[in-house]
N, C-alpha and C positions, 0 to 999 in steps of 0.2 A: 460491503465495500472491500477490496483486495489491497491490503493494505502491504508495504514491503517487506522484505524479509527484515530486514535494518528495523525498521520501527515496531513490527512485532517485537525482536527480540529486543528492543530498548523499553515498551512496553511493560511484557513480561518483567524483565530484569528489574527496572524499576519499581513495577508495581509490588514486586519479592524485596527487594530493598527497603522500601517503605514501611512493608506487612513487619519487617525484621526489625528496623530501629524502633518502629511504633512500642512492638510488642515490649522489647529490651527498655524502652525508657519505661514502660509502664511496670513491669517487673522490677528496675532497679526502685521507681517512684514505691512501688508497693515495699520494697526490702528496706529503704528505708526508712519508709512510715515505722515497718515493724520496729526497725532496731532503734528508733525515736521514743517510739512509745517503752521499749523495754529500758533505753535510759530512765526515762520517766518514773517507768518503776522501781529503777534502783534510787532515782533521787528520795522519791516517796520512802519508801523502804528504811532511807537511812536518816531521816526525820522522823520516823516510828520510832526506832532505836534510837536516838538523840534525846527525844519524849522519853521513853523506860528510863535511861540514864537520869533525869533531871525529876521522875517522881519518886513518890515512895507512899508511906503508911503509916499512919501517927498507931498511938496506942489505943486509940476506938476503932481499928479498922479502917479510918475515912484516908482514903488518896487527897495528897496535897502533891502540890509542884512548887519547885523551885519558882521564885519572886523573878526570875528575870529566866523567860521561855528561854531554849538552847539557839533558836533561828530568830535575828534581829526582827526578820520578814515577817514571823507571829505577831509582832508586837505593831506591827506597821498597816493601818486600813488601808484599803484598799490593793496590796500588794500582790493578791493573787493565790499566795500562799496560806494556807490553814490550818487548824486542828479541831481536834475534840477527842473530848475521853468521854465514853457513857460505861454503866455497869453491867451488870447482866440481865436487868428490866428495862433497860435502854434508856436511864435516866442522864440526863446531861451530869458528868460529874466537873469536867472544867472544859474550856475553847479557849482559842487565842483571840487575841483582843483583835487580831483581823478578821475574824467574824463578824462583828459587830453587826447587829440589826439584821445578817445574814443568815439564811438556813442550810444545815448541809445534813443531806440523808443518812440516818445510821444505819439503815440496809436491812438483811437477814442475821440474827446474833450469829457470832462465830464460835465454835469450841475453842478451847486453849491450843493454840499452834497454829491454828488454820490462819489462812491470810487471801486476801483477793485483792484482786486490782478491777478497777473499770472507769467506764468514761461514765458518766452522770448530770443530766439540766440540774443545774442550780439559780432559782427562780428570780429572774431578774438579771441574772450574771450570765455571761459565757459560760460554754461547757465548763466539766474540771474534771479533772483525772483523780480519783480517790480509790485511795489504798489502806483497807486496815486489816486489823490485824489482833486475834483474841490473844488474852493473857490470864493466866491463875496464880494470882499473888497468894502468899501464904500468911495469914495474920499471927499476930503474936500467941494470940489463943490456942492454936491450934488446927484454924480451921482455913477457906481457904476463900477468893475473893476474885473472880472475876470481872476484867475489865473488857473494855473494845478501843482501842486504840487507832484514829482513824487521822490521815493527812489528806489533805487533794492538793492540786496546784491547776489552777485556770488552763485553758489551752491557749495562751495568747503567747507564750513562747515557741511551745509543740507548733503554732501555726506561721511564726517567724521563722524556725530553721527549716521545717517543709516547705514554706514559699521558697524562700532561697536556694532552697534546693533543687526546687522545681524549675525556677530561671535559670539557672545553671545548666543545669540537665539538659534541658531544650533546646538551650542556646547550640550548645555543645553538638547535641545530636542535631539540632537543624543545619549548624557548619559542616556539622560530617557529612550529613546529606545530599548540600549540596559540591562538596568534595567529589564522595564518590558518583554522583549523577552525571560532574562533568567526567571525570576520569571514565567511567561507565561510557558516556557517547565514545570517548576517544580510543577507547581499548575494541568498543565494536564495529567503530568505522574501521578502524585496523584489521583488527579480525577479518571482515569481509569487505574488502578493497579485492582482495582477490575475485569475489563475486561480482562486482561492481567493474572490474575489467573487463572478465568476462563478456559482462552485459554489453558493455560497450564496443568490444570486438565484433561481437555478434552482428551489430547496430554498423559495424564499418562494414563488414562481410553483405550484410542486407543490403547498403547503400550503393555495392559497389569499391571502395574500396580498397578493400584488402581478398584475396583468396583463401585465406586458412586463419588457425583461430593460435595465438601464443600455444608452444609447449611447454613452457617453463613457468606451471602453475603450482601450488601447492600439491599435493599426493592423494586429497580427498576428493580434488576437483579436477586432477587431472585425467582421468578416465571421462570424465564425460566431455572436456575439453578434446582427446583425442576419438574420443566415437564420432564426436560432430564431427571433426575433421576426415574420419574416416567416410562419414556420410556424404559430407561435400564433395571429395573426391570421384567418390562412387557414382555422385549424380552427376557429375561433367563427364566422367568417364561413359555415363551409360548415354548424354546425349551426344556425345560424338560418335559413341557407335549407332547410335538410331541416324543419323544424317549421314553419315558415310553408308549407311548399307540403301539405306532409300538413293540417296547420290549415285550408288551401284547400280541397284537395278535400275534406276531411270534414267542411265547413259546405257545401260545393256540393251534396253529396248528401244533407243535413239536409232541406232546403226540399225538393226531392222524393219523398223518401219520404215525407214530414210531407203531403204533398198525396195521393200513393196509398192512404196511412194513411185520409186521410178519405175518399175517395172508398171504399173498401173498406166504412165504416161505413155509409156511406149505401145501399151494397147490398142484396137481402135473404139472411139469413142464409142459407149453402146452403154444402156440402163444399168446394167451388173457393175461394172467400173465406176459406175458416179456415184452407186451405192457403197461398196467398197473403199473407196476412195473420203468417202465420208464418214463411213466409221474408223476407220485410219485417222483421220483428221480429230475426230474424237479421243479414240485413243492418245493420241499425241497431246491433245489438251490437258486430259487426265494426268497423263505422266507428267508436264508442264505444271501444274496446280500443283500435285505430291512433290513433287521438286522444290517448289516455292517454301509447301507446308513445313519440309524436311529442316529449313532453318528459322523456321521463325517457334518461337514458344513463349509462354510467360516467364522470365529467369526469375526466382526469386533472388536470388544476388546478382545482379546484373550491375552494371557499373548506367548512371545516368548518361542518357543524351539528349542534347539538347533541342529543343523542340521549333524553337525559330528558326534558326538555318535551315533544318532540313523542310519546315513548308516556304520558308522562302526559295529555294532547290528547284521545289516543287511548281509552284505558282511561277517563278520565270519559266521553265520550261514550260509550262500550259500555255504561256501569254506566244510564245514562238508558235507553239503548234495552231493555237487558234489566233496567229494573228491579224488577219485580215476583217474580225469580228469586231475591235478595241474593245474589250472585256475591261468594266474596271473592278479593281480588286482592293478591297478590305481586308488587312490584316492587326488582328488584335493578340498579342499573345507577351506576355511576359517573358522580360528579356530571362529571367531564371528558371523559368520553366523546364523541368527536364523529367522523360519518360523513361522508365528502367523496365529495361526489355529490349529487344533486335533490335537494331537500328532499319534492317531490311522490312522489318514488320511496320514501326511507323512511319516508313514510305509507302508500303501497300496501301495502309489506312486512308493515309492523305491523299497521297492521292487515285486514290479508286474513287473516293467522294467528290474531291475537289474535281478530278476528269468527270462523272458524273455534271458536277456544279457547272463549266465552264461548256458542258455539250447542250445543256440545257437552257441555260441562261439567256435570259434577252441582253441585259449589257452590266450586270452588276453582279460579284460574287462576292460576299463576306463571310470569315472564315475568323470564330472567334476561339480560345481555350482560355481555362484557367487551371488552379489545381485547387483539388478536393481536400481536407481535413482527415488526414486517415495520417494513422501510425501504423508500424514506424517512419515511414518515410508517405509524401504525398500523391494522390492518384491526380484523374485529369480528367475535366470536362470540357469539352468539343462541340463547337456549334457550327456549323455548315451551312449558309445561308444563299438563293438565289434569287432573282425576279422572276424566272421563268413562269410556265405555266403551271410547274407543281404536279404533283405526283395523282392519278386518277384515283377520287374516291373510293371507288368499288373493287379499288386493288389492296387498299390500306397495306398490311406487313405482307402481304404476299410476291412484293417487290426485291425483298430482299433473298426469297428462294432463286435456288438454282434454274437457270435457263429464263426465268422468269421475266420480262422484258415489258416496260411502262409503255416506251415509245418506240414502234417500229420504223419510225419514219428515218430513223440513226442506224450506219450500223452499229454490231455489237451480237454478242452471244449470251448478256442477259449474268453474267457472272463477275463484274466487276463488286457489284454489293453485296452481293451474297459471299464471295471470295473475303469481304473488310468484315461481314458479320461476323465469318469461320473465325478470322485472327480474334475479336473480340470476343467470342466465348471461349477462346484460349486462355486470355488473360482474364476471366472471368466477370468481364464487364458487360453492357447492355448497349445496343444500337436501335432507336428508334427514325422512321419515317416520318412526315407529314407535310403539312400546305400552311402557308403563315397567312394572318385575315389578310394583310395587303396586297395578298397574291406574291405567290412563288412556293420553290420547297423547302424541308429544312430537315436536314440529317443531324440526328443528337447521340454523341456518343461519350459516354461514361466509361473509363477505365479504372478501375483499384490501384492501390498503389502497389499489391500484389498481390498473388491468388493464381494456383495452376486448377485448371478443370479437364473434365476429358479434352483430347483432341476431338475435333469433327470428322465426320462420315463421310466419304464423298459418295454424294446420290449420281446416279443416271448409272 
């Protein structure tokens, strides 16, 4: 899928915006897990040392503590907060009465000085964070007495200021988000509005119109603004000189064959003269045709015209030339219908079919179009309809060649439809023949809404 430039880069941008807050929350979320947990361990740490302060050493050696712990919270079940003192056999030597009936791990022994911290299941309870920490008491004796001095605290605090923190955080970053997401569209429809004009000039230029594209675009976009312009120029330029110089030579060899014309009539009549006289007459066709060809083409900026009028144009003047036949005439076409390309072109069209349609016909000619779904602007589908006898089987497309002639009972030189093909594979369209079951013909012609192809050949 070719998705625009605008939604790419809103896309993209967004999608790096996101990658960026995502990361940043989870980053700040991780820094202050860390610096949560290192308060943690400063609180542990100074309940360690609150414990040294309040014990001591009787004169056997044995550690006692002060009757009333240093933290209210020891003295309190359920509080969260803990202790214990073990020796250096890992014997319990005291805990706080918030212990109670509870177990807390004494670990690996510690040497004197060393200390750790860690998170630790305590069975039955929520995590806890425990911190201890060895100690070498010196007894009276002389000798010396290792303890283990250990605190934890529940994480049911650690997990109240990280929640909080966490709703915060998100909050915050999901507002910034969508902050800058709007600001983000608004800064890039800004941005490329100049693109977006662009576009749109293009799309009048295509339609018809406008003839050139703004100058007064930004510095990055203005070079390619002025090459299109320089293009377009180039190509009205280069089709007025191709119909002026054909226009040239096909009035150049007017006046001479107009001169051999008369000299031939002045002759006496004799086989060599009818001959001559007849390829003159050719000649002149020729030149007549490229004449015609010289202005018609597929423009792709052409300004619309409108398509009713000019088959109504058309069909009054048929109904004059043929009227002594009462021809009735169907026309269906949308009043908005409009063909971008010569106007002289779709008068050929029409009526080279329609003169076709009305030499043919027994008493009914319907002549239908609509427009085709094509960007950026719409093409046109043409239906041609008669009673007549309909086109001979065994001719099928070969009707539509040069000289090629269905019915010779008419005159004609057989180049009326072959002439409307020529213009249709100009504009890169299709024209079919055939016989409809109720009897009669029916000429189908599809035009793009635009599309230049080779010009045609002239055969003979």
């Amino acid at each position: 899928m070719n998705r625009s430039l605008h939604s790419r880069l809103l896309l993209a941008a967004s999608a790096a915006l996101l990658a960026f807050l995502g990361l940043a929350g989870l980053a700040l979320d991780a820094a202050f897990r860390n610096r949560t947990e290192v308060a943690v361990e400063d609180r542990l740490q100074g309940q360690v040392r609150s414990l040294l302060v309040a014990a001591d050493l009787d004169e056997g050696g044995s550690l006692r503590m002060a009757e009333e712990p240093p933290e209210h919270r020891f003295r309190q079940i359920g509080s969260g907060l803990y202790a214990r003192i073990t020796d250096a056999g890992g014997r319990q030597v005291w805990e706080s009465p918030s212990l109670l009936d509870k177990s807390l791990s004494a670990g690996r022994p510690l040497m004197p000085g060393q200390s750790s911290f860690e998170s630790v299941d305590m069975p039955g309870e929520r995590p806890v964070f425990l911190y201890r920490f060895g100690v070498a008491w010196e007894t009276m004796e002389g000798g010396v007495a290792n303890f283990q001095f250990s605190a934890a605290e529940d994480t049911r605090r650690y997990d109240n200021e990280t929640g909080a923190f966490r709703r915060t955080l998100w909050v915050w970053l999901g507002g910034a988000t969508v902050v800058l997401l709007v600001v983000q569209v608004f800064v890039l429809r800004w941005s490329l509005k100049p693109l977006s004009q662009v576009a749109a000039e293009i799309d009048a230029v295509e339609r018809g119109e406008r003839d050139y594209l703004e100058s007064n675009h930004p510095r990055e976009i203005s070079k390619l603004t002025n090459s299109v312009n320089t293009l377009l120029k180039s190509e009205r330029d280069r089709q007025y000189r191709y119909r002026d110089n054909v226009d040239d030579l096909a009035h150049s060899l007017k006046t001479p064959l107009a001169v051999l014309r008369g000299w031939l009539d002045s002759q006496p009549d004799h086989e060599s003269s009818r001959e001559a006289e007849h390829q003159i007459e050719r000649i002149g066709n020729s030149v007549e045709y490229h004449l015609r060809r010289s202005a018609s083409g597929a423009a792709i900026f052409s300004r619309p015209v409108p398509v009713g009028p000019v088959v109504s144009e058309i069909v009054s003047a048929l109904h004059k030339v043929y009227a002594g036949r009462n021809i009735e005439t169907t026309v269906r076409i949308p009043d908005d219908l409009a063909f971008y390309g010569d106007r002289g072109d779709l008068m050929e069209v029409f009526g080279n079919v329609l003169d076709n349609a009305f030499k043919h016909c027994s008493s009914t000619v319907t002549v239908e179009a609509s427009p085709t779904e094509q960007l950026p602007r719409p093409g046109m589908h043409i239906e041609v309809t008669d009673d007549g006898e309909g086109f001979p089987d065994f001719m099928g497309s070969r009707v539509l060649e040069r000289g090629v002639r269905a019915d010779t009972r008419h005159e004609g030189h057989g180049i009326g439809l072959a002439s409307t093909r020529d213009i249709v594979d100009v504009y890169g369209g299709t024209m079919e023949v055939g016989n409809i079951s109720r009897g009669g013909a029916i000429v189908t012609i599809t035009l793009p809404s635009a599309g230049l192809s080779s010009p045609p050949t002239q055969s003979g």
